[in-house]
TORROMI-513231 format. One line per 8 residues: number of its first residue (from 1); their letters; for each residue x, y, z of C-alpha. Coordinates in steps of 0.1 Angstrom, whole numbers, plus 2048, in hexadecimal, padded with zeros to 3 digits. Example, Ala and Ser with C-alpha at 12.3 -4.5 7.8 and 13.67 -1.06 7.14 Angstrom:
TORROMI-513231
1 = as = 87B 7D3 84E  889 7F5 847;
***
This chain:
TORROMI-513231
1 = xxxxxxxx = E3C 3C3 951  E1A 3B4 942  DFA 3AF 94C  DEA 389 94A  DC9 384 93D  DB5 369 93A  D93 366 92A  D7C 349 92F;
9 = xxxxxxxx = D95 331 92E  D8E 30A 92C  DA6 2EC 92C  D92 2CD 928  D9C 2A7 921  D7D 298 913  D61 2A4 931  D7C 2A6 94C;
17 = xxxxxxxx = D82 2CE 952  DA2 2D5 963  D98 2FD 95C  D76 305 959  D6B 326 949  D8A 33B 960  D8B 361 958  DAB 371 969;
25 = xxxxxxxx = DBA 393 96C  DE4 38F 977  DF0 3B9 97D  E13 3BF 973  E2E 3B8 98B  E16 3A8 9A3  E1E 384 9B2  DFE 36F 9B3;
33 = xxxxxxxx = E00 34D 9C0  DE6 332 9AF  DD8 31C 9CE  DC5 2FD 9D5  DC1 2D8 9DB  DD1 2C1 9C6  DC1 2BD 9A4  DAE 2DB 9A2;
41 = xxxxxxxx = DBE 2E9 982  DD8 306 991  DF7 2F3 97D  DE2 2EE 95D  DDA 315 95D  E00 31F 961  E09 308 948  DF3 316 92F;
49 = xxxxxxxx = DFE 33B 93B  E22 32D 934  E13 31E 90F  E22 2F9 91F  DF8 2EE 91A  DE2 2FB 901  DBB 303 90F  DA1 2F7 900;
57 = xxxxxxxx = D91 314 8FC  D92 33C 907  DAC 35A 902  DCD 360 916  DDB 382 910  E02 388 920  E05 3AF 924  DFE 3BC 8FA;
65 = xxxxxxxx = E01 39B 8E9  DE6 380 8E7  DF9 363 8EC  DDA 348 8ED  DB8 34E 8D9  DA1 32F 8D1  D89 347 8B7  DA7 353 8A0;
73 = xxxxxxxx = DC1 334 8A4  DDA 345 8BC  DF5 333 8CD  E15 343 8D0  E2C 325 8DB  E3E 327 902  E60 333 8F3  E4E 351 8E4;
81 = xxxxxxxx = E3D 35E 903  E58 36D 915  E54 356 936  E6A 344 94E  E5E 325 95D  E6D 318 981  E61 2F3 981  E5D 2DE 9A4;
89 = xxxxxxxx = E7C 2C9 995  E9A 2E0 993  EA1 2CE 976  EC5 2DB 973  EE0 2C8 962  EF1 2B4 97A  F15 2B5 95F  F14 2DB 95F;
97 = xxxxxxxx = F22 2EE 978  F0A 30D 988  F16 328 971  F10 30E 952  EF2 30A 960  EE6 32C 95C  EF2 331 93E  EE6 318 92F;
105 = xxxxxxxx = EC4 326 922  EDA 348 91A  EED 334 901  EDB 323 8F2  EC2 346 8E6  EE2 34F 8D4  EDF 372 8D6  EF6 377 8F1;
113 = xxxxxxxx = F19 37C 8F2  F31 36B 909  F3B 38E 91B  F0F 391 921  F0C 36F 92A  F24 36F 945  F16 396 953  EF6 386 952;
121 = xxxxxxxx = EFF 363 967  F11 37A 983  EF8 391 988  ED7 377 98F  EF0 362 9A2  EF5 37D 9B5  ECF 388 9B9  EC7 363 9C7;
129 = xxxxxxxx = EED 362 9D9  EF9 344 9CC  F17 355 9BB  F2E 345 9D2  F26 320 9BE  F2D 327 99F  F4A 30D 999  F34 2F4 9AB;
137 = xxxxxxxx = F21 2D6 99D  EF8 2CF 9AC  F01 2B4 9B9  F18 2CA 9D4  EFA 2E3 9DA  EDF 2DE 9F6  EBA 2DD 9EA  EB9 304 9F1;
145 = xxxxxxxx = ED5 30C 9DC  ECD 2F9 9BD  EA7 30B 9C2  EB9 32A 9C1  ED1 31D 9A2  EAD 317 991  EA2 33C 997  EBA 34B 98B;
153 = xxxxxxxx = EBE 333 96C  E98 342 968  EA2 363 971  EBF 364 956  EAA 369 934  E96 386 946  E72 379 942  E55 38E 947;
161 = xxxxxxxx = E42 375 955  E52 35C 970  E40 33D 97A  E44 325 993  E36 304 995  E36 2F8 9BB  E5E 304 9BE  E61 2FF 9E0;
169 = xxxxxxxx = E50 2DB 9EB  E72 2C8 9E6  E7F 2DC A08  E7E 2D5 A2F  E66 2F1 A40  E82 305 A49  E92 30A A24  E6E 312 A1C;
177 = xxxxxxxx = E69 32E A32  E86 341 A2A  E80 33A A06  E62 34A A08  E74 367 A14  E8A 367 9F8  E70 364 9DD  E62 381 9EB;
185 = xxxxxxxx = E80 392 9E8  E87 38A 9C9  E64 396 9BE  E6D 3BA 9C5  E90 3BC 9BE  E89 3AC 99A  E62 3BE 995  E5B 3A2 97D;
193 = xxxxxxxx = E35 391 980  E35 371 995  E1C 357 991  E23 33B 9AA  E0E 319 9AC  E0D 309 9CE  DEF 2F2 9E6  E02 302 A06;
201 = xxxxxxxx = DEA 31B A0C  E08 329 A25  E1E 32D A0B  DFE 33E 9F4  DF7 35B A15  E1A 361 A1A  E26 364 9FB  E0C 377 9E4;
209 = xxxxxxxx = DFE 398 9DE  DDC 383 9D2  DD3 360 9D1  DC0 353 9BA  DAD 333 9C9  DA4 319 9B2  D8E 2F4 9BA  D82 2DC 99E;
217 = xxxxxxxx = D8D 2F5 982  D77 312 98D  D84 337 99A  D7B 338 9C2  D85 357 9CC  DA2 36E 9C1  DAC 38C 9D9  DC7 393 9F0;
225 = xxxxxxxx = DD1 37A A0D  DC4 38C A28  D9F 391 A16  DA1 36C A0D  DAB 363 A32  D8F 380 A44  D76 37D A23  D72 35F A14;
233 = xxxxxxxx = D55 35D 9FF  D4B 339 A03  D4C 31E A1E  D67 308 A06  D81 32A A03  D81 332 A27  D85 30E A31  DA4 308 A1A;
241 = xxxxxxxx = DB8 327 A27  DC2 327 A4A  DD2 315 A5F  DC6 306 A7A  DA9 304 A66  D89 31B A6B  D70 30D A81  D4A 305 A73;
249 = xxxxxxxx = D2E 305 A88  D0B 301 A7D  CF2 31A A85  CC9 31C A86  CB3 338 A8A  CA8 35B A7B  CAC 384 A7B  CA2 398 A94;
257 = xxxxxxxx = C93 3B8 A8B  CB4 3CC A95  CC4 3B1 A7C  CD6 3A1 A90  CD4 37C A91  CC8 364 AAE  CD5 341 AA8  CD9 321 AB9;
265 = xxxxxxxx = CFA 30F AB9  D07 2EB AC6  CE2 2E6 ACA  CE0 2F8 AE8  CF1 31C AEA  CDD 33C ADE  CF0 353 AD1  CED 377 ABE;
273 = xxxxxxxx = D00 37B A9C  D05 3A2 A97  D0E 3B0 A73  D30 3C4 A72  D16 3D8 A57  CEF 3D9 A57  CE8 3B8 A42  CC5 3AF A39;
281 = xxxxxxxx = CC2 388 A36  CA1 38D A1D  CB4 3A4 A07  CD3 38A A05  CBC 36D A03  CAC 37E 9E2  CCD 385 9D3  CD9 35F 9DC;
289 = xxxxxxxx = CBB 351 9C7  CC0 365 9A8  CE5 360 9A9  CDB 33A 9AF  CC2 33D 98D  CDD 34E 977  CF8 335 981  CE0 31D 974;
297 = xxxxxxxx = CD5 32F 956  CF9 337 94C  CFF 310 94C  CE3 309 935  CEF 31F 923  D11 311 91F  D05 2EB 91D  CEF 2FC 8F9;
305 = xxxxxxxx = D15 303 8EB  D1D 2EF 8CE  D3E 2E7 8D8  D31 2E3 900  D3C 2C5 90C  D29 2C0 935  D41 2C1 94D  D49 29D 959;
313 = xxxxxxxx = D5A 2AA 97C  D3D 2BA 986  D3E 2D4 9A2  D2D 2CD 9C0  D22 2E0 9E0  D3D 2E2 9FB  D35 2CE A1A  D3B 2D8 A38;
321 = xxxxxxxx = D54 2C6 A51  D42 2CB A76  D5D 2BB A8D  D4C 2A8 AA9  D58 28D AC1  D46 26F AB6  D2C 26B A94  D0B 279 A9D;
329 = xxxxxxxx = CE9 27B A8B  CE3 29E A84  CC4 2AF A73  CD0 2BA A51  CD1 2E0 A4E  CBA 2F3 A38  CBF 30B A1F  CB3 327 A35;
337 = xxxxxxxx = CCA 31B A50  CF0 32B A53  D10 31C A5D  D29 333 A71  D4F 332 A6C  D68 33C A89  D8D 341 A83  DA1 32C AA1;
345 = xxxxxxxx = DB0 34E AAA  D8B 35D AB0  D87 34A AD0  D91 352 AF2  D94 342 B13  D83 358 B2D  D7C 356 B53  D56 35C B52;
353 = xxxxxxxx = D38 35C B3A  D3E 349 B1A  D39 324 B12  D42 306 B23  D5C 2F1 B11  D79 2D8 B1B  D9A 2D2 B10  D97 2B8 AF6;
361 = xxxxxxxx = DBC 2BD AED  DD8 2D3 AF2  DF6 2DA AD9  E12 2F4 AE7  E26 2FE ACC  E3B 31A AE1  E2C 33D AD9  E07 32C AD1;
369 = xxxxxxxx = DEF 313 AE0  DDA 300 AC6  DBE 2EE ADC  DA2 2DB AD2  D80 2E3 AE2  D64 2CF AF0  D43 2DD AF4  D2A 2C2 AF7;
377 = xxxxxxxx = D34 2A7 AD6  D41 2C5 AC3  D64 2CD ABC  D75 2F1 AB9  D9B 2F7 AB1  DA8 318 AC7  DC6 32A AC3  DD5 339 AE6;
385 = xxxxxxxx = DF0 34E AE6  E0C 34E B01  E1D 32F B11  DFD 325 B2B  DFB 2FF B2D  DDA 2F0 B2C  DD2 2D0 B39  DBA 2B2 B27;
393 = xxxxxxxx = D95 2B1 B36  D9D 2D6 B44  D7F 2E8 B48  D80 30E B35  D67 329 B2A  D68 339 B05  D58 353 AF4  D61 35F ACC;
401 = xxxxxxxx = D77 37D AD1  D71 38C AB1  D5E 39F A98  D6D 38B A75  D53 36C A80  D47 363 A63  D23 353 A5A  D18 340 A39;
409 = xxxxxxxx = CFC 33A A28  CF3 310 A24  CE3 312 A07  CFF 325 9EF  D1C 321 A07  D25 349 A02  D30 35E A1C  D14 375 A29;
417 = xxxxxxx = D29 38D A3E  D3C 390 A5B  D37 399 A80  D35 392 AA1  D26 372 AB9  D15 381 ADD  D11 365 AEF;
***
């Protein structure tokens, strides 16, 4: 199977940049979903993958053949690349009947006979298990079974490459999961590359051997889920993936000699922050500045282009959501101040020691707890385990079970590291 590559690639209309300057390595057989809020350029990029949109500018190579090259006029059109494309509209012919269906693209390449044709429909109805409906019209299929006639109509031609645009928003939660479960599946069994656009950033950690997150046209972070999840390299990439959401709590004060860190949180709690690895705030400070400075260069740089055209959707420094009870005047952070971010499932409910909160909310789902947490006018989400049932106004004590917490920098937004909260 190939290998994806794309170099510097732009898509553009006039100074609105759906991709700006993306640079992407897909390995062979590997299943990468493309995530992020509406509108931030994940379908434009598969689409000019598939060759469906032509970029603007930069190089797109699919395994040996350069299928996209601004410099030397390349553009091999989409029915060249050897792709399949599973749209968010099934789009299958509601007067043909399944197997017609997936035949459909076969026939018309003409280089099949009728004997092949018919191998080739029973064997990818089989792989997605729809082989039972063959005689049957879409209109007689439920939402899952004409997903599944759409796969294997995609699966039919044997593409190297398999996108899929959003397949699986048109079904109730429970179709979606075991979808999912299929798709990955279907992944192995088939060992073809996967490149699957979706915003459910669910769908993106359950699916995926590495997400690539996108916002405003620019490459966040691309790594496996888990790092994503436990890593994040910026405030906006760990607050789009997870849910509940990841808790943000603002943080002032400085390193102590061991390098640890002594902060003050919700304006009244002292705390110590300790490294999971020695860290030196000077030393990272330094290398935030000059990363800063040749950010900044590099854009000059770009803007002195004869064919640079400034980018009218600018980018713009994350904010941070601080959930409190009710709208309060706070002092503004500096840039040598720090925000922390704890995962719901980092804090615990403890007899003793801790911090003080109430029970500002409390949402059993069964096996889990979510609560919302009170201390003082801010708010934290909690995950509890196990079916306790917690009552509104209930006085509790927490502490941040774990050593993934995670602390920020304010000026750049980027992670800093990861350790633990002594309170």
């Amino acid at each position: 199977m190939p290998k994806i590559v794309l170099t510097n690639v732009t898509k553009r209309w006039g100074d609105f940049y759906a991709v700006d300057n993306l640079n992407l390595v897909i390995d062979d057989c590997s299943f990468v979903t493309l995530l992020g809020p509406s509108g931030c350029g994940k379908t434009t990029t598969l689409r000019m993958i598939a060759g469906l949109e032509t970029p603007t500018s930069g190089k797109i190579e699919i395994g040996d053949q350069v299928v996209f090259d601004s410099e030397r006029g390349i553009n091999v059109p989409a029915n060249k690349r050897h792709v399949g494309f599973l749209f968010q509209n099934y789009a299958l012919w509601p007067n043909m009947t399944v197997y017609e269906n997936i035949a459909f693209g076969l026939k018309n390449q003409k280089k099949y006979t009728k004997k092949e044709i018919d191998e080739i429909v029973k064997r990818v109805s089989h792989v997605v298990k729809i082989d039972m409906f063959m005689k049957r019209y879409p209109s007689e299929l439920s939402g899952g079974q004409q997903q599944r006639v759409a796969i294997a109509r995609t699966l039919a031609p044997a593409p190297e490459v398999i996108f899929m645009d959003e397949p699986l928003s048109n079904l109730d939660a429970k179709l979606r999961l075991e979808m999912r479960s299929e798709l990955q599946r279907l992944h192995l069994t088939t060992g073809r590359t996967f490149v699957y656009v979706t915003h459910d950033q669910m769908e993106a950690m359950t699916l995926a051997s590495k997400i690539c997150l996108i916002d405003n046209g620019v490459l966040m972070q691309y790594a496996s889920p888990l790092d994503v999840y436990n890593y994040p390299n910026s405030l906006f990439v760990a607050d789009f993936v997870g849910s509940p959401s990841i808790n943000f709590v603002e943080a002032i004060g400085t390193q102590a000699e061991d390098l640890s860190m002594n902060f003050k949180i919700f304006n009244k709690y002292d705390v110590i922050f300790k490294f999971n690895s020695k860290l030196n705030i000077k030393d990272f400070r330094k290398l935030e500045d000059k990363e800063i400075e040749e950010k900044e260069l590099e854009k000059e740089r770009i803007k002195s282009g004869k064919s640079q055209v400034e980018k009218g959707n600018k980018d713009v420094k994350f904010k941070v959501n601080i959930m409190t009870v009710e709208e309060e005047n706070r002092p503004e952070l500096t840039d040598d101040d720090y925000i922390i971010g704890i995962r719901p499932e980092a804090i615990s409910i403890v007899e003793k020691g801790g911090i003080e909160a109430e029970i500002y909310s409390a949402m059993p789902t069964g096996m889990e707890t979510t609560l919302r947490l009170k201390i003082g006018n801010y708010l934290l989400t909690g995950v509890v385990f196990g079916g306790i049932t917690y009552k509104l106004q209930e006085k509790v004590r927490i502490k941040f079970d774990s050593d993934g917490i995670m602390l920020f920098s304010n000026k750049s937004t980027k992670l800093i590291g990861t350790g633990t909260i002594k309170i």
